[in-house]
C-alpha positions in Angstrom: 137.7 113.8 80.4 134.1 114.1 81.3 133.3 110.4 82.2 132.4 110.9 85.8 130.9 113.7 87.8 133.6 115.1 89.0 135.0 115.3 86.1 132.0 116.8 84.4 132.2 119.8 86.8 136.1 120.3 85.9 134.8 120.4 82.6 132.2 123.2 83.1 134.4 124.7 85.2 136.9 124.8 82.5 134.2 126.5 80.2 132.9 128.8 82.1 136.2 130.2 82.6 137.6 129.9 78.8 135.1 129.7 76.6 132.2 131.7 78.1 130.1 133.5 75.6 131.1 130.8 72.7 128.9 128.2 70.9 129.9 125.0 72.4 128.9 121.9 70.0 129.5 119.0 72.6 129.8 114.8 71.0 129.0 112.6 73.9 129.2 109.1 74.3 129.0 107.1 77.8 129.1 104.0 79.1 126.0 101.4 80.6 127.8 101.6 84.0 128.4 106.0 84.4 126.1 108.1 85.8 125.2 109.6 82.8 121.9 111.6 84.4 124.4 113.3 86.7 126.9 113.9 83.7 125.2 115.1 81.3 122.8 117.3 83.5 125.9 119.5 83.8 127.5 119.3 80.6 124.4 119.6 78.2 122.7 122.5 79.0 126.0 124.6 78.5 126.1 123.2 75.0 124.3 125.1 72.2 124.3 121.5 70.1 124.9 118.3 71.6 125.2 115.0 69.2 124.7 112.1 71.0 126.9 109.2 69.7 128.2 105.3 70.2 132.0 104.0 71.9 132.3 101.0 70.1 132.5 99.1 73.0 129.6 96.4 74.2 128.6 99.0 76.9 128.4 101.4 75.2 124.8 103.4 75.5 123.0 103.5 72.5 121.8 106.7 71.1 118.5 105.8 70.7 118.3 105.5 75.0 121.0 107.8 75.4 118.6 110.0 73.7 115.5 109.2 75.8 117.5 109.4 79.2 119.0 112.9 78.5 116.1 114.3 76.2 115.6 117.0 79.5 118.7 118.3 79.4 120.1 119.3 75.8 118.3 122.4 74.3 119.6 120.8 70.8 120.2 116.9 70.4 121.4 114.9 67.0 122.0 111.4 67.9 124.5 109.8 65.0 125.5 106.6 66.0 128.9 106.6 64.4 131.8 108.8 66.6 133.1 109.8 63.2 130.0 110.7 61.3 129.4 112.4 65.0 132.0 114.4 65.0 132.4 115.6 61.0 128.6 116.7 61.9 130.0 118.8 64.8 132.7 120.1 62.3 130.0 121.1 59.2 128.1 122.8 62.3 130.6 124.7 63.7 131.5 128.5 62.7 134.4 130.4 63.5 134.5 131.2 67.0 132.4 128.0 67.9 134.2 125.1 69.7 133.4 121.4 69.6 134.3 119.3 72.8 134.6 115.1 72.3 133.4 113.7 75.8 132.0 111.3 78.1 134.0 108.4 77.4 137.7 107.6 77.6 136.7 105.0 74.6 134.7 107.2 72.3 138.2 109.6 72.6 140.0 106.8 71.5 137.2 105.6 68.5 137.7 109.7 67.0 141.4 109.7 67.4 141.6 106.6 65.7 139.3 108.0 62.9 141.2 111.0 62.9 144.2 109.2 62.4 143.1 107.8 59.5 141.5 110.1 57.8 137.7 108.9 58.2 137.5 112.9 60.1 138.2 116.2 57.7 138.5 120.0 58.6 136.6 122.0 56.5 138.9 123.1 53.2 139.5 126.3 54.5 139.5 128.4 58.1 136.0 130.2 58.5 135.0 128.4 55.4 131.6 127.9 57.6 131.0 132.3 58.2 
């Protein structure tokens, strides 16, 4: 996971070796207390789309600043303040080939598995549905 810098540069790494030449959508979500300037000046500009979103944790970054602090570095920004909304957007975005990436905090992983898990997260109805 992508919620230090070190991590952050595993992930690029990780890209750049698997998944260059494809649309990345990236949801990100940090914490008060990360370095979030460092973080997401490596992740974001690799991502063709990133949606900024909320952990539901009390520090938790709100979009609205997470927004201001990281406006530099995404070439695309949503902010949608709810992980699931976040990440169904990523999904109606996406097109076959594409690949969406849920990062930045270990909590907002937990918030969309939960979601997942019940059902508050759909694939679209059919594969390439989105061509």
């Amino acid at each position: 996971m992508a919620h230090n810098p070190a991590g952050a540069k595993e992930l690029v790494k990780f890209w750049n070796e698997n998944f260059a030449g494809r649309k990345i959508i990236l949801v990100y979500g940090a914490m008060r207390d990360k370095a979030v300037d460092e973080i997401t000046g490596l992740l974001f500009p690799r991502a063709s789309t990133v949606i900024l979103t909320e952990p539901r944790q009390p520090r938790a970054i709100s979009v609205a600043v997470l927004a201001e602090m990281t406006a530099d570095f995404a070439p695309r920004a949503i902010a949608i303040s709810d992980p699931a909304k976040a990440v169904q957007h990523a999904i109606e975005l996406a097109r076959l080939g594409d690949a969406i990436f849920v990062t930045g905090s270990l909590y907002l992983v937990g918030d969309v598995r939960d979601d997942w898990a019940k059902g508050k997260i759909a694939l679209a109805s059919e594969p390439g549905a989105h061509d």
